[in-house]
C-alpha positions in Angstrom: -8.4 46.0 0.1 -8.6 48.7 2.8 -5.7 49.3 5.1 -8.3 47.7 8.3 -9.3 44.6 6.2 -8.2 41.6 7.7 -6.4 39.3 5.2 -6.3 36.3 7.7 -9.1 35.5 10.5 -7.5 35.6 14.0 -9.0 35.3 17.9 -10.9 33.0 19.5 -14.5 33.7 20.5 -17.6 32.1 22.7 -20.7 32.3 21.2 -23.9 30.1 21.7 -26.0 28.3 19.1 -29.5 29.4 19.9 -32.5 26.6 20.0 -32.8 27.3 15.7 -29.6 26.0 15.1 -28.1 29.4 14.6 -24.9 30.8 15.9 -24.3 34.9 16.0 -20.7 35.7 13.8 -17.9 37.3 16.1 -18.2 41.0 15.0 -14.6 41.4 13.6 -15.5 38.5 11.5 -18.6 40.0 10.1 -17.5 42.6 7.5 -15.4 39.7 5.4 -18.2 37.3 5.5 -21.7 39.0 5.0 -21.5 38.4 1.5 -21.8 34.9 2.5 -20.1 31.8 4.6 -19.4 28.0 2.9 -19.7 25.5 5.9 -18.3 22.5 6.0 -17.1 20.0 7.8 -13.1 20.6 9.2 -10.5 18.3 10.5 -10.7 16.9 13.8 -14.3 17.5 14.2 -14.8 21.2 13.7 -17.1 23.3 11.6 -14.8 25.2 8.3 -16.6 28.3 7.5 -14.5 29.6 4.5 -15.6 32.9 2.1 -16.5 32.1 -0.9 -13.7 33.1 -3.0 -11.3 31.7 0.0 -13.5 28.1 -0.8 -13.3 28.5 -4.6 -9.2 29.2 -3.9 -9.4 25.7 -1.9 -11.6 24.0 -3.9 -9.5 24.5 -7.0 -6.1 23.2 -5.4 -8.4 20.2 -4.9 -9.3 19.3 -8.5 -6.1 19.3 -9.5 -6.1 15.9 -7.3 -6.4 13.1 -9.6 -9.8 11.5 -9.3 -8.0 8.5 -9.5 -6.9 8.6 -6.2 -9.5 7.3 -3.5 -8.3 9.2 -0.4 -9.2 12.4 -2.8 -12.3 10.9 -3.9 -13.5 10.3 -0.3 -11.6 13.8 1.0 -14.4 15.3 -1.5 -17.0 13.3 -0.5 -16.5 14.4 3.1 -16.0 18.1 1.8 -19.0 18.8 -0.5 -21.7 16.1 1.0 -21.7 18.6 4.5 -21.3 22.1 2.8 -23.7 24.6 2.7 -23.3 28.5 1.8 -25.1 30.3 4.6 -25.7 34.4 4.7 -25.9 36.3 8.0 -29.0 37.5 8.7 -29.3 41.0 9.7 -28.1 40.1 13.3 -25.2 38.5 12.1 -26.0 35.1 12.3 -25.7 32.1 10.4 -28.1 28.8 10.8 -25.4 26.0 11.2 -27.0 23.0 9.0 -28.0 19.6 11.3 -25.2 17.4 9.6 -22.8 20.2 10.8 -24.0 20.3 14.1 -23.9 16.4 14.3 -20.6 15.9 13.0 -19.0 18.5 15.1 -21.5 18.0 18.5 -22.2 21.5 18.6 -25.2 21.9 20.8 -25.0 25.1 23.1 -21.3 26.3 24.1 -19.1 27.1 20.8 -15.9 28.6 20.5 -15.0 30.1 16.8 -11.5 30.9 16.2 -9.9 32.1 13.5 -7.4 29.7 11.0 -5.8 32.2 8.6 -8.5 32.1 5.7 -11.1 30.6 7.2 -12.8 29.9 10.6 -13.3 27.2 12.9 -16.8 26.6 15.1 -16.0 24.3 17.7 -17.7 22.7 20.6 -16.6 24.0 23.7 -15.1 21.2 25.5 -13.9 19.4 22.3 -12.3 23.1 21.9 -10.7 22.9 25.2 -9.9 19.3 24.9 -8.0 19.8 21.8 -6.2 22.4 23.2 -4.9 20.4 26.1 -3.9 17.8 23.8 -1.6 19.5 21.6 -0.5 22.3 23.8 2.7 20.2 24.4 3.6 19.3 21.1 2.7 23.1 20.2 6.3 24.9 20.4 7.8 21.8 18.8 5.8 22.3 16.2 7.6 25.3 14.2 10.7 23.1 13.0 8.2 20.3 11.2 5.8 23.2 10.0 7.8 26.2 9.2 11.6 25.1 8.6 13.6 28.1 8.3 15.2 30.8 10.7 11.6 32.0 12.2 
């Protein structure tokens, strides 16, 4: 890895989908993911966009859930019904697939930030709405998330 290779995706950026679905790649974020971006669909209504070995790391903590459980079955289901592997075009953009768009309204107004080892495409207001909502439960947060002297 070279000394100005990110190891975790950090920022927040505001790019639009255009009328094709597709959605231009902050520029930081481009050198770790033109070999290729897995979409799927993320937590509270958000668009995942993982690398592929990041997705494969993922993945693989996943099968080790026993298929006998149902919330692991369905947390698949959810996971791998939505995903698609996507490569930026020359321009740097990605198409975002329908079902993505759908499940996480994306029409026009995005914000992608970065989540450590992967990225999140948001709407814009559901963006801004989330951050309202936990903004105050934010710097509580550390003691439940991170024990430790931090």
């Amino acid at each position: 890895m070279s000394p100005v290779e990110l190891v975790n995706f950090f920022g927040t950026y505001t790019p639009r989908l255009d009328d094709k679905g597709r959605l231009f790649l902050p520029a930081k974020f481009r050198p770790r993911l033109d070999g290729g971006v897995v979409l799927t669909r993320g937590q509270e209504n958000c668009v995942y966009g993982w690398t592929p070995e990041s997705f494969n790391t993922f993945t693989d903590e996943l099968r080790r859930a026993p298929i006998t459980d149902k919330r692991s079955r369905n947390f698949a289901r959810m996971l791998f019904s939505g995903a698609s592997q996507e490569v930026p075009d020359k321009q740097g953009r990605i198409a975002v697939p329908a079902v993505l768009r759908e499940w996480a309204s994306l029409d026009k107004d995005c914000v992608v930030i970065g989540a450590m080892d992967r990225i999140e495409i948001w709407d814009a207001a559901r963006w801004n709405e989330f951050q309202e909502n936990e903004s105050a439960a934010f710097a509580d947060m550390s003691d439940e998330v991170m024990p430790g002297d931090f």
